[in-house]
C-alpha positions as CSV (number, residue, x, y, z in Angstrom):
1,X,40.8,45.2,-90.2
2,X,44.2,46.7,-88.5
3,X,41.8,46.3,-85.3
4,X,41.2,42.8,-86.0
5,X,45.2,42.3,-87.0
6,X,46.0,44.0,-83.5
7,X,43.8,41.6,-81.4
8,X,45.5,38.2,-83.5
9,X,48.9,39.8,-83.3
10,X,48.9,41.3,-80.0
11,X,46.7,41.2,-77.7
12,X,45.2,38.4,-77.4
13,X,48.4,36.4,-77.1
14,X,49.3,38.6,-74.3
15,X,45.9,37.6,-72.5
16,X,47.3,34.1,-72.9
17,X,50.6,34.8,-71.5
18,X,49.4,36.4,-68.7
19,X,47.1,33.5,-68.2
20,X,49.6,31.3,-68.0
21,X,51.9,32.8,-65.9
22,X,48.7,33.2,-63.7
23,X,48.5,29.4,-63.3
24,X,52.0,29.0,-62.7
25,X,52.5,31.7,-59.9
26,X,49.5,29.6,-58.4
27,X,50.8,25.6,-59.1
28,X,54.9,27.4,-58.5
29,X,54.4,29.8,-55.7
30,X,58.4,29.8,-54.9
31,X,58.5,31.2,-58.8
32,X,57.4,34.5,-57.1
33,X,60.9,34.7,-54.6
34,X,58.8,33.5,-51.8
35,X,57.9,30.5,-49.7
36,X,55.2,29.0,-49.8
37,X,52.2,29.9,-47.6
38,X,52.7,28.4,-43.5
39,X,50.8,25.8,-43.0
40,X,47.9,25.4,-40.3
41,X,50.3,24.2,-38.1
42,X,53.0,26.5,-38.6
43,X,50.5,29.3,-38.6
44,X,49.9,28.6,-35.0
45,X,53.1,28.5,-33.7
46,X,53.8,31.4,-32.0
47,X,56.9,33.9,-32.9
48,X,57.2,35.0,-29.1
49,X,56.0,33.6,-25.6
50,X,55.5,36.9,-23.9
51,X,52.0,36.1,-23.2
52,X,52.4,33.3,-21.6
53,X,55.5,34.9,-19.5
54,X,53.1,37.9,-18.9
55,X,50.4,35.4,-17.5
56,X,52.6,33.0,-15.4
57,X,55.5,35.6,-14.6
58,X,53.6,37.4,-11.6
59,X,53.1,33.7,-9.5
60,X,56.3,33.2,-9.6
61,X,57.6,34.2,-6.7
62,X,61.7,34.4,-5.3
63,X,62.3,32.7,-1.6
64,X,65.5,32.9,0.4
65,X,66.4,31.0,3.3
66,X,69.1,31.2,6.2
67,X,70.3,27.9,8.2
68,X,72.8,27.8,10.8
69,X,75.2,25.1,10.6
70,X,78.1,23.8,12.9
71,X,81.3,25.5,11.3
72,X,83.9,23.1,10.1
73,X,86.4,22.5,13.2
74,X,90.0,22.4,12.6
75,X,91.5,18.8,11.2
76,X,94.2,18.8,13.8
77,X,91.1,18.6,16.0
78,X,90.3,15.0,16.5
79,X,94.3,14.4,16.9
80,X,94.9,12.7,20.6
81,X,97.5,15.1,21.3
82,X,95.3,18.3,20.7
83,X,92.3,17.1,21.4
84,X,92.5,17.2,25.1
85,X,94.4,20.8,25.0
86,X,91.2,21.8,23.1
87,X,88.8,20.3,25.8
88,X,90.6,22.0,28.3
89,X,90.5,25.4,26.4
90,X,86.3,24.4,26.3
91,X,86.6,26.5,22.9
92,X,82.7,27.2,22.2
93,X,81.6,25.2,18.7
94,X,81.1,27.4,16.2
95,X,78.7,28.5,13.9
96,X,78.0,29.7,10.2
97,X,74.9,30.7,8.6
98,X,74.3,29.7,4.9
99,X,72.2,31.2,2.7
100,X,70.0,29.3,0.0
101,X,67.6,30.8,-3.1
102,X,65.2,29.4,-4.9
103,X,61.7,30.0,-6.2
104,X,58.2,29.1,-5.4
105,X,54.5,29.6,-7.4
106,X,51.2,31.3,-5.7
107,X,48.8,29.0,-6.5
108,X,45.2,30.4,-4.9
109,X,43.7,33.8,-3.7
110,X,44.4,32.7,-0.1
111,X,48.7,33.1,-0.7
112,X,49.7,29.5,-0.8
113,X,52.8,29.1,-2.4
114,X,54.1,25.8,-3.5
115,X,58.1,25.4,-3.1
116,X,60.5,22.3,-2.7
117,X,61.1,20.8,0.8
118,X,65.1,20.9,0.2
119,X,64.9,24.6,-0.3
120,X,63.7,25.2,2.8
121,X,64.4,21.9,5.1
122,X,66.3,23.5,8.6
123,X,65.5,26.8,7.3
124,X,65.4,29.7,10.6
125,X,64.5,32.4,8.2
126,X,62.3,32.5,5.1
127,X,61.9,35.5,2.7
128,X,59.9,35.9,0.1
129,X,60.1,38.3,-2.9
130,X,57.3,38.9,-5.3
131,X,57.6,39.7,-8.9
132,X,56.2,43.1,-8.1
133,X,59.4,43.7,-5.5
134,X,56.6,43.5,-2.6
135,X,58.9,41.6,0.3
136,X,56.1,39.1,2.4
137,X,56.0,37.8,5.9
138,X,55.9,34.1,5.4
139,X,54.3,31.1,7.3
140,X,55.4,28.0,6.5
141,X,52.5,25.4,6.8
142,X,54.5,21.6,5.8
143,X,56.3,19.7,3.7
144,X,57.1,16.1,2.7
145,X,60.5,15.0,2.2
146,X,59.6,12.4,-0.5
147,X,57.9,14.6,-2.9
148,X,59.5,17.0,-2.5
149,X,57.3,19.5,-1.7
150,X,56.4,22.2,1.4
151,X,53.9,24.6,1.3
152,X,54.2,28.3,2.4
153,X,51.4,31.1,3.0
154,X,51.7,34.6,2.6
155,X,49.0,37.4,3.9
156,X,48.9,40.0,1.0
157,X,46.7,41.4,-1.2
158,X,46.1,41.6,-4.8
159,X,48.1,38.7,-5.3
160,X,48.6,37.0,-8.9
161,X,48.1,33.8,-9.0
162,X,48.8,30.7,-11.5
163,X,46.4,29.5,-13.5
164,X,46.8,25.6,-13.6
165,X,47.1,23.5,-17.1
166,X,46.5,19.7,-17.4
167,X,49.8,17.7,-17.1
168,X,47.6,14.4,-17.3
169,X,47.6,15.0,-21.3
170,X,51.1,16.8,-21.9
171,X,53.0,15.2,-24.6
172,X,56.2,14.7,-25.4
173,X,57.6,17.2,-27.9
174,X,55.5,19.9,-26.2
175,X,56.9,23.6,-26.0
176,X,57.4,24.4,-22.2
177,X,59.0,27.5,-20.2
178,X,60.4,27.3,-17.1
179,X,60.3,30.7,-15.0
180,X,62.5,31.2,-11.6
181,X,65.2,32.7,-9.4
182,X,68.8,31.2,-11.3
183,X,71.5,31.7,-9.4
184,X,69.9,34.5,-7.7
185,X,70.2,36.6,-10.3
186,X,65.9,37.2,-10.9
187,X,63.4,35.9,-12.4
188,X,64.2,34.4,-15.4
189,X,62.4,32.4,-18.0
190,X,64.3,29.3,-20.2
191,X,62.7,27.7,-22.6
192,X,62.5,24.0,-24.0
193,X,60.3,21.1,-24.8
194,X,59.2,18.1,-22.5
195,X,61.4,15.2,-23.4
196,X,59.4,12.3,-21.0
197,X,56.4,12.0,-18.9
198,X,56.5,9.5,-15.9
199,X,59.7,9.5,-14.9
200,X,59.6,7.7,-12.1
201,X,62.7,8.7,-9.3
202,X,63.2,7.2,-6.3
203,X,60.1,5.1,-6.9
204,X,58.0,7.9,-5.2
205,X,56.3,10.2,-8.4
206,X,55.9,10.3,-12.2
207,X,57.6,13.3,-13.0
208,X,57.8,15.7,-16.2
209,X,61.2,15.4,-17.8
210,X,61.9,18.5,-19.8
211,X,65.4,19.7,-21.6
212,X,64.5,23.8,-20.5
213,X,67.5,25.0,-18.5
214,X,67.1,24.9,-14.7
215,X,69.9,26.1,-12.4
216,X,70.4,26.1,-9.0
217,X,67.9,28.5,-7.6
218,X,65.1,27.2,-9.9
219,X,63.8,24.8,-7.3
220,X,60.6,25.0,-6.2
221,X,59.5,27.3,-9.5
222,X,57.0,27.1,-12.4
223,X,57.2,24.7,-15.5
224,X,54.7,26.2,-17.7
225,X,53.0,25.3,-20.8
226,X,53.1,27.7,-24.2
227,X,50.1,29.6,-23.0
228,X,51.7,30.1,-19.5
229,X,49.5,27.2,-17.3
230,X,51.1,25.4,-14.7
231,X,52.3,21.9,-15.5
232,X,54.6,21.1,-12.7
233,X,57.0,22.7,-9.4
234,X,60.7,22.4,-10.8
235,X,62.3,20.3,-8.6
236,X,65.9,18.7,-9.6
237,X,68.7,18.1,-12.3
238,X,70.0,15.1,-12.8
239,X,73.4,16.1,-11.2
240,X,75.6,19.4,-11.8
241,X,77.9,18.3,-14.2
242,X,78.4,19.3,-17.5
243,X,77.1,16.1,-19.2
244,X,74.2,16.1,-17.6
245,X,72.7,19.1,-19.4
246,X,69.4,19.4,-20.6
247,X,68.1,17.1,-18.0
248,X,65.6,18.5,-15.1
249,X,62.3,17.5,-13.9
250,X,59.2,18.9,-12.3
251,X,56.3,17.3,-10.0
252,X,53.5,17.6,-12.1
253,X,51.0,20.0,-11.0
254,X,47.5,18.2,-10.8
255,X,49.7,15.4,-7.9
256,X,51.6,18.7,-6.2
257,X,47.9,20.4,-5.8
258,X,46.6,17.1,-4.1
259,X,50.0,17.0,-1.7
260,X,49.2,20.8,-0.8
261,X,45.7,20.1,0.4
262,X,46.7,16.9,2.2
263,X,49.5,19.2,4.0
264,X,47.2,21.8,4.8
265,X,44.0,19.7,6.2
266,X,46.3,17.1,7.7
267,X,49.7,18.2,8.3
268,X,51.2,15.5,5.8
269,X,50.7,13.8,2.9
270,X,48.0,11.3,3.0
271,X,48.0,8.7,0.2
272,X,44.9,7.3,-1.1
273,X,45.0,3.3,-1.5
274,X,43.4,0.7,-3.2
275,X,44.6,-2.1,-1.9
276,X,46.0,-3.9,-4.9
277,X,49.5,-4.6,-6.4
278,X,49.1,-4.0,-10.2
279,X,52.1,-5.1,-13.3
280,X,52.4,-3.4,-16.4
281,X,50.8,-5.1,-19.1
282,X,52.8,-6.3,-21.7
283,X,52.2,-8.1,-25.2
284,X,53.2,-11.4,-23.6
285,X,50.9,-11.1,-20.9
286,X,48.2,-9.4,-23.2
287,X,48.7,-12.7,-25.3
288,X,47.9,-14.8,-22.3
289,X,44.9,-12.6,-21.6
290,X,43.7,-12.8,-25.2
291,X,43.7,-9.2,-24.9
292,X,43.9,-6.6,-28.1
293,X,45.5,-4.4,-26.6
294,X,48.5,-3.6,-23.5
295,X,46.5,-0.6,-22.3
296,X,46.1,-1.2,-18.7
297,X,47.2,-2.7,-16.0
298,X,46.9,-6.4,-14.5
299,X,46.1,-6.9,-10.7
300,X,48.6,-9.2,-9.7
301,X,47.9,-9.3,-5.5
302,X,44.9,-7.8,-3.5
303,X,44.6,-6.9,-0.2
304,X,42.2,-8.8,2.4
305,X,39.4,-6.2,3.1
306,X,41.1,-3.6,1.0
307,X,39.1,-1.0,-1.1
308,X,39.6,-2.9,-4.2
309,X,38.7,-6.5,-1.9
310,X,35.2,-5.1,-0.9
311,X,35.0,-3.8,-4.5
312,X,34.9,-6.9,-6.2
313,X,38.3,-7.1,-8.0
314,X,40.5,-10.2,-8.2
315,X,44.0,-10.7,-9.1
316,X,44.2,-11.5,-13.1
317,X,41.5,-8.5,-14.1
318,X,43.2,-6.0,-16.1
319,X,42.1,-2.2,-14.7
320,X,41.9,0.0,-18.0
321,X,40.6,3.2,-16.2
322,X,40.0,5.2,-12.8
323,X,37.4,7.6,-12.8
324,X,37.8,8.4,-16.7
325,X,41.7,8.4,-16.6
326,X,43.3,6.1,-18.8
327,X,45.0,3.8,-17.4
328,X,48.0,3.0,-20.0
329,X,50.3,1.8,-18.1
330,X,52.0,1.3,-14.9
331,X,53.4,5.3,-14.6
332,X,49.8,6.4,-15.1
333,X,48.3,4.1,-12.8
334,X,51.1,5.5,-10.5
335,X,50.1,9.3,-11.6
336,X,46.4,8.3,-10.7
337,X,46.7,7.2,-7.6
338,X,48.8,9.8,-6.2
339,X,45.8,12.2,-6.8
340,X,43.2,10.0,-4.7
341,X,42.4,10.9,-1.5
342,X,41.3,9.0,1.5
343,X,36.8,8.3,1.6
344,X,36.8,9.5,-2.2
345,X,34.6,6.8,-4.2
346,X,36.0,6.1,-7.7
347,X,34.7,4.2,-10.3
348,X,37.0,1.7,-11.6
349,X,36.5,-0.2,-15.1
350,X,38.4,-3.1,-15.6
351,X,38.7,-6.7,-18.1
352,X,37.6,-10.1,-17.0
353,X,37.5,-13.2,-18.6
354,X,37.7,-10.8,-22.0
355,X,34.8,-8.6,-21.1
356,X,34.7,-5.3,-19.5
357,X,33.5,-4.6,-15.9
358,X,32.6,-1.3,-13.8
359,X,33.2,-1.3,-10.1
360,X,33.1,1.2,-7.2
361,X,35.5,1.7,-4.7
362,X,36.0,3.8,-1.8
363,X,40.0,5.0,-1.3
364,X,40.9,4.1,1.8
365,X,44.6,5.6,4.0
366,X,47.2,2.8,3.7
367,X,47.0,0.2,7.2
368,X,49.9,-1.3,8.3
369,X,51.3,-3.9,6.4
370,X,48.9,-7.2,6.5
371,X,47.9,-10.5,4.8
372,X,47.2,-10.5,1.1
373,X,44.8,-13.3,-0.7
């Protein structure tokens, strides 16, 4: 009887109690003093991006250049009174040499480094200084002036090289580090997010916008992605001052790939051409179109005996895809085409008269300028 008492009075109420508070650790977990459990997607975000600095670090390489420039003559110089005492005196013209730093990223096995054209335009000596504090003879191989971009070669061994992401599907919002020479002061990573894609400057490139901190001495280095692939060559700031912080961009790396191979095989950079003039596609336009949708662009001119000519297209189709890239709008269509090279056959699909078309056409070099239907 006291047993059965016991159980009534006792225990089995406590059973209960403990139930309870079971349930409600379970339904209330911030009633046990801690947060609640991450979620997926905060379970994958990383606490540190050593990794990826461990993996993209050693391809990042430092450069230094000298130029000689004419030193600054006196500003008494030009005035007619001295000017002819100075002739007479034949004083030699001086010179200066200026220093310049900045960063470049091994890209193959074979020691091709990709760098910015500014960094070392005029250059009579180039230096290069790898992550490992090996110093390498350099060759430098090209550059173009409106991308940006000159290629270098070094002849080393056991060389790290980059492993290379995909830019073409970077969004906005993603985590990105930027790795290179600041100010001279060594390799040093910053960290940040991409705040646009297609940025179009000087009406040349797409490039990545991204709010990581790059200084002078930055150009020419990596822009990486979280898990330290290569997403574009650093290659400006908006300006230097102050309220311009937080704004950089980098040539993505897919399009600075293609101008490397076109320097190397042909000394310059060779654009692939279709022979069109596209518009972005808007909602009035897709209206007009009785089109769903304003992915795409809409051929507005074509060239006589172009690529896209021989191909079939007309002005009014709407070009949706090359190869199988998206074609969204006019900054991707620009993004694509910088990547085609001259005698490569694509496979473009494109909307007529509301139904969807395939076509092939082979890119062609760009003629001179001629007659458009």
């Amino acid at each position: 009887m006291q047993i059965q008492r016991f159980l009534q009075d006792w225990a089995i109420p406590a059973v209960i109690g403990l139930a309870v508070a079971g349930a409600l650790l379970i339904l209330f977990p911030h009633l046990r003093g801690q947060t609640a459990a991450p979620t997926p997607s905060e379970a994958r975000a990383p606490l540190s991006y050593a990794s990826a600095v461990n993996l993209a670090g050693p391809a990042v390489v430092n450069i230094y250049t000298n130029q000689r420039l004419p030193q600054r003559r006196h500003p008494m110089a030009n005035h007619p009174m001295y000017r002819r005492l100075l002739d007479q005196l034949n004083i030699p013209q001086q010179e200066r040499l200026q220093s310049n730093l900045g960063s470049g990223v091994i890209v193959n096995d074979e020691g091709y480094i990709l760098t910015n054209h500014h960094l070392i335009y005029g250059a009579e000596a180039i230096k290069v200084l790898l992550a490992d504090g090996r110093e390498a003879p350099v060759k430098f191989v090209g550059s173009d002036a409106d991308f940006d971009l000159a290629v270098l070669k070094i002849d080393m061994s056991a060389l790290t090289t980059i492993e290379v992401g995909d830019p073409e599907n970077a969004q906005v919002g993603d985590v990105v580090l930027a790795i290179g020479n600041p100010f001279g002061l060594g390799q040093t990573v910053t960290q940040g997010i991409i705040s646009a894609t297609g940025r179009d400057l000087n009406g040349v490139q797409s490039f990545i916008q991204t709010d990581a901190a790059v200084n002078p001495g930055n150009s020419g280095g990596a822009l990486v992605d979280a898990r330290g692939k290569l997403l574009g060559i650093n290659t400006s700031i908006l300006n230097q001052s102050d309220s311009a912080g937080g704004i950089s961009f980098a040539i993505p790396a897919n399009i600075a790939l293609k101008i490397m191979q076109d320097i190397i095989e042909f000394g310059r950079v060779v654009p692939g051409w279709l022979g069109i003039e596209a518009q972005t596609l808007n909602p009035l336009l897709a209206r007009s179109f009785n089109l769903a949708s304003t992915n795409g662009v809409i051929v507005t001119s074509i060239y006589n005996d172009g690529p896209a000519h021989l191909a079939g297209l007309q002005p009014g189709d709407v070009i949706t895809h090359i190869n199988d890239t998206p074609i969204n709008d006019g900054k991707h269509g620009v993004a694509a085409m910088a990547t085609l090279r001259p005698g490569e056959t694509v496979t473009i699909t494109f909307i007529r008269d509301q139904e969807v078309h395939t076509t092939k056409a082979t890119v062609s070099e760009r003629p001179e300028p001629q007659k458009r239907s």
